[in-house]
C-alpha positions as CSV (number, residue, x, y, z in Angstrom):
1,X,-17.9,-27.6,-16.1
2,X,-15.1,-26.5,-14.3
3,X,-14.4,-26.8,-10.1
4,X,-12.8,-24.2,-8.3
5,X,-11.6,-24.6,-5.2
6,X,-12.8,-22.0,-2.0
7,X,-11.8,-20.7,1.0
8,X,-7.8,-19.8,2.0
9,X,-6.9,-22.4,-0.9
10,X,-8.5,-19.8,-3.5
11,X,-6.7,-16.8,-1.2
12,X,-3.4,-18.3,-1.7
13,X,-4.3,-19.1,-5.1
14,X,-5.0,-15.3,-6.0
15,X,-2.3,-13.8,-3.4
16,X,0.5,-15.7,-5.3
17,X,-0.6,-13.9,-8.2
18,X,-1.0,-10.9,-7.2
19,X,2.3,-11.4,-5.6
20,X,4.3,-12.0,-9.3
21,X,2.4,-8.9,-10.6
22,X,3.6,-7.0,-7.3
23,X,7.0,-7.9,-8.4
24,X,7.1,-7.3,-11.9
25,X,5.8,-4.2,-11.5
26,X,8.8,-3.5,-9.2
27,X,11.2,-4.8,-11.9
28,X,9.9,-2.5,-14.3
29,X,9.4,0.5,-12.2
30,X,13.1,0.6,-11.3
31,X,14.4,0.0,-14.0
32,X,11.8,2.4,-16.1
33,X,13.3,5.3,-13.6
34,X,17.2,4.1,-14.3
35,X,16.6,4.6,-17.8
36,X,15.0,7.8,-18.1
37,X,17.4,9.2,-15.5
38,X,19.9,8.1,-18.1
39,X,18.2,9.5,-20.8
40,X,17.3,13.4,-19.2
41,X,19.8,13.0,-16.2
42,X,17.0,15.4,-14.1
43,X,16.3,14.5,-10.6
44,X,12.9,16.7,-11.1
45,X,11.6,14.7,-14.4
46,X,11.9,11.5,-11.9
47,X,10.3,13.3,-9.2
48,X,7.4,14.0,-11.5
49,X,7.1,10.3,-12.0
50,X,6.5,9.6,-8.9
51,X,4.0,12.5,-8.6
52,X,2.2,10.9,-11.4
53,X,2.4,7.7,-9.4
54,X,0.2,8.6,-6.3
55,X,-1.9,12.0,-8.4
56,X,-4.5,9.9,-10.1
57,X,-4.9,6.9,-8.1
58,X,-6.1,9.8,-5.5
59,X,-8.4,11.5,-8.0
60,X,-10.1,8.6,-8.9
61,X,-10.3,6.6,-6.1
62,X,-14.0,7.2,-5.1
63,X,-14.9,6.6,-8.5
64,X,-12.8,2.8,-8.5
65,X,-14.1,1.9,-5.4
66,X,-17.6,2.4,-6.9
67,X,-16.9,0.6,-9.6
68,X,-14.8,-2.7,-7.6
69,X,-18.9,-2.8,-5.6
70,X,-21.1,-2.7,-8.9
71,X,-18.5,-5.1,-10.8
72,X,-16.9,-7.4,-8.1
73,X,-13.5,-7.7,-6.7
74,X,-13.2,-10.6,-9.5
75,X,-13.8,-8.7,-12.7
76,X,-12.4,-6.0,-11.3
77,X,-9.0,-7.4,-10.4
78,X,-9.2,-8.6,-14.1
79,X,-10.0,-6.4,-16.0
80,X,-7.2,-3.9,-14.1
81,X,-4.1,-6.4,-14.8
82,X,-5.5,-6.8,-17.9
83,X,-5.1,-3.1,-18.7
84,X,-1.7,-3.2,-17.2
85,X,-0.7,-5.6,-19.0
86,X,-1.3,-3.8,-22.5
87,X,0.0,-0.5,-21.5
88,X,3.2,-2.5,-20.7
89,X,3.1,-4.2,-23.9
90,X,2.7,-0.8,-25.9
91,X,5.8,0.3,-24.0
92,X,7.4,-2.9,-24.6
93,X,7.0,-2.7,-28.3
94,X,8.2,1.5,-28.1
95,X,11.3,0.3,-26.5
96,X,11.5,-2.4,-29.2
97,X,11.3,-0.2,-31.9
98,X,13.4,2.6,-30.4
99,X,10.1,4.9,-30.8
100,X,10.3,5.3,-27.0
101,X,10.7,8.6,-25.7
102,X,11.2,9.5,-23.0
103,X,7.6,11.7,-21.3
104,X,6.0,8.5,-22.4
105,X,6.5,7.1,-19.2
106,X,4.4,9.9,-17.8
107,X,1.1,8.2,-19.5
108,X,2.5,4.8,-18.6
109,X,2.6,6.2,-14.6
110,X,-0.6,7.9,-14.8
111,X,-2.8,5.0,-16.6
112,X,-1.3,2.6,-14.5
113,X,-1.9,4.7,-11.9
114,X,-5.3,4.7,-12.6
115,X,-6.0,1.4,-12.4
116,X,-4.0,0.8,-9.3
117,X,-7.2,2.7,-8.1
118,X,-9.5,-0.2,-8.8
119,X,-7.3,-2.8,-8.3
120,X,-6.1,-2.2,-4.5
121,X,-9.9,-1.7,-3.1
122,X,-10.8,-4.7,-5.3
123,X,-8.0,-7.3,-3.5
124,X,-8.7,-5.9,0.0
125,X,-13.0,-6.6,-1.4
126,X,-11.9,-10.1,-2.3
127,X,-10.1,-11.1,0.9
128,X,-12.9,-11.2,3.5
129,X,-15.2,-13.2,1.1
130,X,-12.4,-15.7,1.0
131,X,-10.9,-16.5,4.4
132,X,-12.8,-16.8,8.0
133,X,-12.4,-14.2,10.3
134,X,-9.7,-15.6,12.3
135,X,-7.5,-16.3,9.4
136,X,-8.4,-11.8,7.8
137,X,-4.6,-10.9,9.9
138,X,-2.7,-13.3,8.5
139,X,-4.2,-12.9,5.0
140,X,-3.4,-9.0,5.1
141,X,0.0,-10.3,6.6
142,X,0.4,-12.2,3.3
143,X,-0.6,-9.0,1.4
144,X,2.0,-6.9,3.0
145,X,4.6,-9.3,2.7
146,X,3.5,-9.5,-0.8
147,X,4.1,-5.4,-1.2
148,X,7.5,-5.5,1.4
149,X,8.9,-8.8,-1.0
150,X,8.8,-6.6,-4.3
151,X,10.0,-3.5,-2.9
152,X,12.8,-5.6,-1.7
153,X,13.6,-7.9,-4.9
154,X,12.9,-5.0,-7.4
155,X,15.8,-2.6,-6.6
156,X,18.4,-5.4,-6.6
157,X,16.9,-7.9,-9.3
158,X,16.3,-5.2,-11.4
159,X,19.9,-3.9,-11.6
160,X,21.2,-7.0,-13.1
161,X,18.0,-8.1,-15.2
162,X,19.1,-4.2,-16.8
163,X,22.6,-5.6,-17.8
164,X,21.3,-8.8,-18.8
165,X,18.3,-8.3,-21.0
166,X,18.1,-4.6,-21.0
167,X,14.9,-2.4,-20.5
168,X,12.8,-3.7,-22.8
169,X,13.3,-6.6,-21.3
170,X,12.3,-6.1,-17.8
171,X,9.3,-4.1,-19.2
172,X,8.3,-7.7,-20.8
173,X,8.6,-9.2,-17.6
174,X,6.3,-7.3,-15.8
175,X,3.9,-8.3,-18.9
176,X,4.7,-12.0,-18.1
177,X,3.6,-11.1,-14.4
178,X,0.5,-9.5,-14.9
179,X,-0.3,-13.1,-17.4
180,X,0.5,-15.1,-14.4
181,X,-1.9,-12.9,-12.3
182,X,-4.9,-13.1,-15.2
183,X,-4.3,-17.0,-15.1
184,X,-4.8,-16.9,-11.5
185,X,-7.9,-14.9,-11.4
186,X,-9.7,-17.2,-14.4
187,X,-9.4,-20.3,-11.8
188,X,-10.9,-18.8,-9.0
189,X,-14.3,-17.9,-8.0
190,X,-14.8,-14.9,-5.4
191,X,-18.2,-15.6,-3.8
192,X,-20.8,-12.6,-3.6
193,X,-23.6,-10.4,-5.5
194,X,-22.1,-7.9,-8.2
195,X,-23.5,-4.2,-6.3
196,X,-25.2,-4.1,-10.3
197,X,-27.2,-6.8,-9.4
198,X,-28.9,-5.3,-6.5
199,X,-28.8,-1.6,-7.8
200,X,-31.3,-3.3,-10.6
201,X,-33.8,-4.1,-8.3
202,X,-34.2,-0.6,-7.6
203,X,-36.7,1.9,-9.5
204,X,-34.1,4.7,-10.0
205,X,-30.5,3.2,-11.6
206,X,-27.3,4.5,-9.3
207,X,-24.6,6.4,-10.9
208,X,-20.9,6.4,-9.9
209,X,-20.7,9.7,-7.9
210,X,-24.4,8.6,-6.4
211,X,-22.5,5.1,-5.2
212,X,-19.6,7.2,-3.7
213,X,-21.6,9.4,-1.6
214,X,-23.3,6.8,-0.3
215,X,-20.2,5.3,1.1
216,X,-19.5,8.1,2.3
217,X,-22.2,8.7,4.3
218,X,-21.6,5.1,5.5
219,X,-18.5,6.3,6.8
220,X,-19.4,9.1,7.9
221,X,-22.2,8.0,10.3
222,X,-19.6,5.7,12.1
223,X,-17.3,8.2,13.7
224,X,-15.1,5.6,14.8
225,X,-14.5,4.2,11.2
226,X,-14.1,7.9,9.7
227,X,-11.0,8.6,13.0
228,X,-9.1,5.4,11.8
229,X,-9.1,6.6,8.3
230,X,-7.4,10.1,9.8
231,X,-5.2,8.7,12.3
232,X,-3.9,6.4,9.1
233,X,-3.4,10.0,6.7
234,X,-1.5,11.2,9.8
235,X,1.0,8.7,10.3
236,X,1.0,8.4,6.5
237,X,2.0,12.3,6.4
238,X,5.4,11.8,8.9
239,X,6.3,8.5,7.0
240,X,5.8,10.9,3.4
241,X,8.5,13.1,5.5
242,X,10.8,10.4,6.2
243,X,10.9,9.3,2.7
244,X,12.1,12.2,1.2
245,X,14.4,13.2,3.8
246,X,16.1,9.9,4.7
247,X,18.0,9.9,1.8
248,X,20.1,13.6,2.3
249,X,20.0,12.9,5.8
250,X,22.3,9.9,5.6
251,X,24.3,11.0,2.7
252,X,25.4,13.9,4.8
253,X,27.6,11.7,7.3
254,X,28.4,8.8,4.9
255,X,28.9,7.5,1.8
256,X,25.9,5.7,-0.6
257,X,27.1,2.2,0.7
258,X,25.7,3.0,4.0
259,X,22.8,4.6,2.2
260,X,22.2,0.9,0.7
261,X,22.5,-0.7,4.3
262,X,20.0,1.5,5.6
263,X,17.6,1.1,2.9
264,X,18.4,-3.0,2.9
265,X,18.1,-3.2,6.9
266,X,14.8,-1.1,6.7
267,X,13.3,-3.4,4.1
268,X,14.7,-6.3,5.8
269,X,12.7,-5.3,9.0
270,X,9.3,-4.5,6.9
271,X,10.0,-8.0,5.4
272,X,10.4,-10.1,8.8
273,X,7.4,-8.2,10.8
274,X,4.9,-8.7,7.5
275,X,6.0,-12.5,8.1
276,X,5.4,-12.4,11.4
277,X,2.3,-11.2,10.6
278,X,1.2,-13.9,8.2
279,X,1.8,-16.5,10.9
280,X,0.7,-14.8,14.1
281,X,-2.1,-12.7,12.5
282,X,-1.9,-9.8,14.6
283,X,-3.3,-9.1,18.2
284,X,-6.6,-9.1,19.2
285,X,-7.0,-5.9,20.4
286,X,-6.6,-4.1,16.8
287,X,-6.6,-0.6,17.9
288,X,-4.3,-0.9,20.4
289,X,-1.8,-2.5,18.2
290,X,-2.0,0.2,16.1
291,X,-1.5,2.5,19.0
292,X,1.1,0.4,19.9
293,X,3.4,0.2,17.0
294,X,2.8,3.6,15.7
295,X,4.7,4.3,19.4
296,X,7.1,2.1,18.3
297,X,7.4,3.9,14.7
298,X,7.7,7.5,16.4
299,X,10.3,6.4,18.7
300,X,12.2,5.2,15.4
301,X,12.1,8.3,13.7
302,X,13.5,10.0,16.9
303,X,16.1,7.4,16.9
304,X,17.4,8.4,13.9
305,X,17.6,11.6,14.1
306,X,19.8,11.6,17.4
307,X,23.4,11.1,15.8
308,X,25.1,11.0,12.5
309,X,26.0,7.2,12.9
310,X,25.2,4.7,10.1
311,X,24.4,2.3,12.5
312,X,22.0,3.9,14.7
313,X,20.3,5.2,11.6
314,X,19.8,1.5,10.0
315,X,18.5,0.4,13.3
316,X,15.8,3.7,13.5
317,X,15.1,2.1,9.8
318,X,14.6,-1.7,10.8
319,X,12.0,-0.5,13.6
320,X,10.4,2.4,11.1
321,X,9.7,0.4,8.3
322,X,8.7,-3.0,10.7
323,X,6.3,-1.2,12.3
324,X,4.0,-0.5,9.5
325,X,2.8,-3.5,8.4
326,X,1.7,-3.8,12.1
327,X,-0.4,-0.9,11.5
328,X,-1.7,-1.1,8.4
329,X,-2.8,-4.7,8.5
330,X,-5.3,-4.0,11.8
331,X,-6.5,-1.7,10.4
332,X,-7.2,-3.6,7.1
333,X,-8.9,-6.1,9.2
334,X,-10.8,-3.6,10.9
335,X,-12.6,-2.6,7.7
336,X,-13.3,-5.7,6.5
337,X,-15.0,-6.9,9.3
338,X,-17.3,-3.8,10.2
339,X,-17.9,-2.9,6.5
340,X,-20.5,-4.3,4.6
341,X,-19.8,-6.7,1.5
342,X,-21.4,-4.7,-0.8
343,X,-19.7,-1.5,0.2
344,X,-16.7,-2.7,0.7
345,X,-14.7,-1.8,-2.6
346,X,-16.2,2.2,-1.8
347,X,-15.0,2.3,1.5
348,X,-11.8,0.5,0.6
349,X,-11.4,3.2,-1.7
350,X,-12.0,6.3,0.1
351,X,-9.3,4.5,3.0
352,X,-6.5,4.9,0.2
353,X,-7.3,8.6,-1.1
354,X,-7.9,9.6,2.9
355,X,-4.5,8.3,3.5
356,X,-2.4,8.9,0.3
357,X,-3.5,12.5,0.1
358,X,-1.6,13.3,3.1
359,X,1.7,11.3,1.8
360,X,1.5,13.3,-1.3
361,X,1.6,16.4,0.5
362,X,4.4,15.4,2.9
363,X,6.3,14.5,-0.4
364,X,5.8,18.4,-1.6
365,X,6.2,19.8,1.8
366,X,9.6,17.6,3.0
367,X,12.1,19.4,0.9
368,X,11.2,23.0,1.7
369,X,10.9,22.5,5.2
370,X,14.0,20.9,5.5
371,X,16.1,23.7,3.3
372,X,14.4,26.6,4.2
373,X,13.1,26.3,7.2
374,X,15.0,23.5,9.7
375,X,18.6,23.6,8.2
376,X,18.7,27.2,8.2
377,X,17.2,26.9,11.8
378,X,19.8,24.5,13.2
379,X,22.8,25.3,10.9
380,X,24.1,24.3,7.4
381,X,27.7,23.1,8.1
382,X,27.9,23.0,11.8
383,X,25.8,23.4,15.1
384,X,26.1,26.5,16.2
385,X,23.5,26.0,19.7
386,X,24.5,23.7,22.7
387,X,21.0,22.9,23.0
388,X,20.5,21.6,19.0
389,X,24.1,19.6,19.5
390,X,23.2,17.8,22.8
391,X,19.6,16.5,20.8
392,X,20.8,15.4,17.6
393,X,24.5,16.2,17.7
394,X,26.8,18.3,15.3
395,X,28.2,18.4,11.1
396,X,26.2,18.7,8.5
397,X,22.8,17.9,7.9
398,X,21.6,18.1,11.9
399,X,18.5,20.3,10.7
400,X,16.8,17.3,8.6
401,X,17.9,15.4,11.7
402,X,15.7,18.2,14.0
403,X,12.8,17.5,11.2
404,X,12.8,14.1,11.6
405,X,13.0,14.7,15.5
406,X,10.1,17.1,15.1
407,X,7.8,14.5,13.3
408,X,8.5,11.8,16.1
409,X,7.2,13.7,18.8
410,X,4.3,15.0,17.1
411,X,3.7,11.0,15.9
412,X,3.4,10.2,19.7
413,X,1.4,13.0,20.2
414,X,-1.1,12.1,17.7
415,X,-1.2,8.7,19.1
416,X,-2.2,10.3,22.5
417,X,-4.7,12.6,21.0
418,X,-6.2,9.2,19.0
419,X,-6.5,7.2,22.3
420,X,-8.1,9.8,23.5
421,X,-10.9,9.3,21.1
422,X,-13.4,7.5,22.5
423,X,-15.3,6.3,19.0
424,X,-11.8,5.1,17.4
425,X,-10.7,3.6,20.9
426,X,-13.9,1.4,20.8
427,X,-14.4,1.1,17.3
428,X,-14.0,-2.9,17.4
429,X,-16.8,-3.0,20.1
430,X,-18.9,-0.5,19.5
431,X,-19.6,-1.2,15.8
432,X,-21.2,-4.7,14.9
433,X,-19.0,-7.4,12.7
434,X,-20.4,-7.9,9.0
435,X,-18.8,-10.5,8.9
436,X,-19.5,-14.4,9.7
437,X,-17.1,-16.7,11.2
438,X,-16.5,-18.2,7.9
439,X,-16.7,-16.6,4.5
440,X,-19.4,-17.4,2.4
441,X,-18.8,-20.9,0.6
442,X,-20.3,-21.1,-3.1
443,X,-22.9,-23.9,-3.3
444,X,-25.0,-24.9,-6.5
445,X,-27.2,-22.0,-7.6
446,X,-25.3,-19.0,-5.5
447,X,-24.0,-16.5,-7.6
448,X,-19.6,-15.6,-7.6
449,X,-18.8,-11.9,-8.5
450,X,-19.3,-12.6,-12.0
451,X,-22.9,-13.9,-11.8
452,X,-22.1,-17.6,-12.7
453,X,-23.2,-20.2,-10.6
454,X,-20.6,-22.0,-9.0
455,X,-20.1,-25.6,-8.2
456,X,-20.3,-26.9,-4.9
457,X,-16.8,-28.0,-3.8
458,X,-15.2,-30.7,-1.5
459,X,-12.0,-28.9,-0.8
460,X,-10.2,-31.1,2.5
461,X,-7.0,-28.4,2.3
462,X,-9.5,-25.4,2.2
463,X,-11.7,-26.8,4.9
464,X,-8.9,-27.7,7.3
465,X,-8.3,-23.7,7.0
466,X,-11.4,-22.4,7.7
């Protein structure tokens, strides 16, 4: 019979997993959009793809979450790399064959998409079941450095992995990855009760959409929890904006070098802070750090928006994109410890549709407000009003730089309007912890996610953790 080990040991265990997949998937996402931009040369079949990147994950959402609470963040964090991993094989062996054509990629995005759903509510289930209390910030500091490390290796690994072994290639990779992250998952144990288990001891079976609404109404009842989940699709809306406007902004004062520096100094600064976090684990006073840094991420944005100057602009980026993982970690921590176990994946969930939907529309929105609406406004080629020059100074471009002003300041101001919230500014003390000051260890006879008894285990590296 086999021994797994428990506690952060096991975390790091399925973190560096999840970590390779993180990255392959990267790898192959980059280099996936390269090609079929060679292959169409349309800027709109590309945007699609990335459409179809966020569009299901949202729709399904409630119904993953559901499923991550009746099957376990285990199984379900197998069975979705396990799915990955085939579609990328069947794409591997299209690109192999030259049967691949392009719109295939849509289905790729979209099923992959899909289980994205399941898989992102099934880590965030898994950590709190893993690692004490104290040690839930650096954990979700690991897991946002795992997510800032890929988006920084992918872009640049990628481009010379695509001379060197071609798409095909790369695709195979990210297949290679997602067997790393199965291998991971078969040696570990996730302690806790499949949400199956305890629907059975019920007269009347659950269904899917009968599990959602009830975490729903979970949610809902806590005001608190339900205002995080709002203030979180808010800033996600102004950081949508800044995505898809970042790019025209800069390339309207300099050249796609300096585009690359600002997009490398940004990342760079989402890379140090999500290290920071993995060491320091975050302040204690959640909410306020979230209040705090999304300050911090408002005054960025405004930053950059106040001259055409490569410089200033990387440095608006460095702050930007470090602040987030200072957000969305406390917050990640938040839900863990004031949700229960068994609702967890549900909850989880409905966090990621509440905040993705309002990306999504920022990504639709972004362009036509900035062409029709804000350049217009402040002037195509030139300034034309004294009061426009002396806030975000003169040439081309300045009304995407007034956009981006715009969405600062009304950042800050939904910060103010959020700590003026008295159920989100007290949510840490007004609703009870869930959760232990350790997780729950796996003795003889207790149950992991899969319903298998585990072995009691003597783990001196895992206990000096806890």
């Amino acid at each position: 019979m086999k021994v797994y080990a428990s506690g952060f040991r096991t975390f790091l265990i399925l973190w560096s997993g999840q970590l390779l997949s993180l990255v392959g998937s990267a790898l192959s996402g980059f280099a996936l959009g390269v090609y079929v931009y060679q292959l169409t040369g349309s800027v709109t079949k590309i945007g699609l793809v990335y459409a179809l990147s966020f569009l299901p994950l949202i729709a399904v959402s409630p119904m993953a979450g559901a499923l991550v609470d009746r099957r376990g963040p285990r199984r379900a964090l197998l069975e979705s790399n396990i799915g990955c991993m085939l579609i990328m094989l069947v794409l591997a062996i299209l690109l192999a064959t030259h049967t691949f054509r392009w719109w295939h990629v849509y289905f790729v995005v979209s099923l992959t998409s899909v289980l994205t759903a399941m898989q992102m509510p099934a880590f965030e289930a898994s950590v709190p079941a893993l690692v004490a209390k104290k040690d839930l910030g650096r954990a979700n500091g690991m897991r946002m450095f795992a997510s800032a490390a890929s988006g920084v290796l992918g872009p640049v690994v990628a481009g010379a992995l695509l001379l060197a072994i071609k798409v095909q290639g790369v695709v195979l990779m990210d297949c290679l990855s997602f067997g790393f992250a199965i291998a991971t998952l078969l040696v570990v144990r996730i302690p806790g009760a499949r949400r199956d288990d305890q629907a059975a001891e019920t007269s009347e079976p659950s269904t899917l959409t009968g599990d959602f609404k009830e975490g729903w109404r979970y949610v809902a009842a806590r005001r608190g929890l339900l205002a995080m989940m709002g203030y979180l699709g808010a800033i996600s809306f102004f950081i949508g904006v800044a995505d898809v406007v970042i790019t025209p902004l800069v390339l309207d004062f300099a050249s796609a070098r300096g585009l690359g520096a600002v997009m490398s100094i940004g990342a760079a600064g989402m890379l140090l802070t999500s290290l920071v976090m993995s060491v320091w684990g975050g302040p204690k006073r959640r909410v306020r750090g979230m209040y705090l840094f999304s300050l911090v991420m408002g005054g960025a944005i405004v930053l950059g928006s106040l001259r055409p100057n490569v410089a200033l602009v990387a440095l608006a980026a460095f702050l930007f994109l470090g602040a987030a993982p200072l957000i969305i970690a406390p917050s990640q921590s938040i839900v863990q410890t004031k949700v229960e176990p068994q609702l967890l994946g549900r909850v989880s969930a409905l966090k990621n549709m509440i905040t993705f939907t309002p990306q999504l529309v920022a990504y639709v929105l972004a362009g036509p407000l900035a062409d029709d609406i804000f350049e217009p406004w402040v002037g195509r080629r030139h300034v034309g009003s004294s009061t426009f020059r002396t806030l975000v100074g003169d040439g081309t471009g300045r009304g995407i730089a007034f956009l981006l002003m715009v969405m600062g300041v009304l950042l800050a101001v939904t910060v103010g309007l959020a700590a003026l919230y008295r159920p989100l500014r007290h949510v840490e003390e007004e609703l009870p912890d869930v959760m232990s000051e350790a997780p729950e260890e796996m003795a003889d006879g207790v149950a992991d996610d899969d319903g298998v008894a585990g072995d009691e285990v003597t783990d001196p590296a895992a206990a000096s953790t806890q």
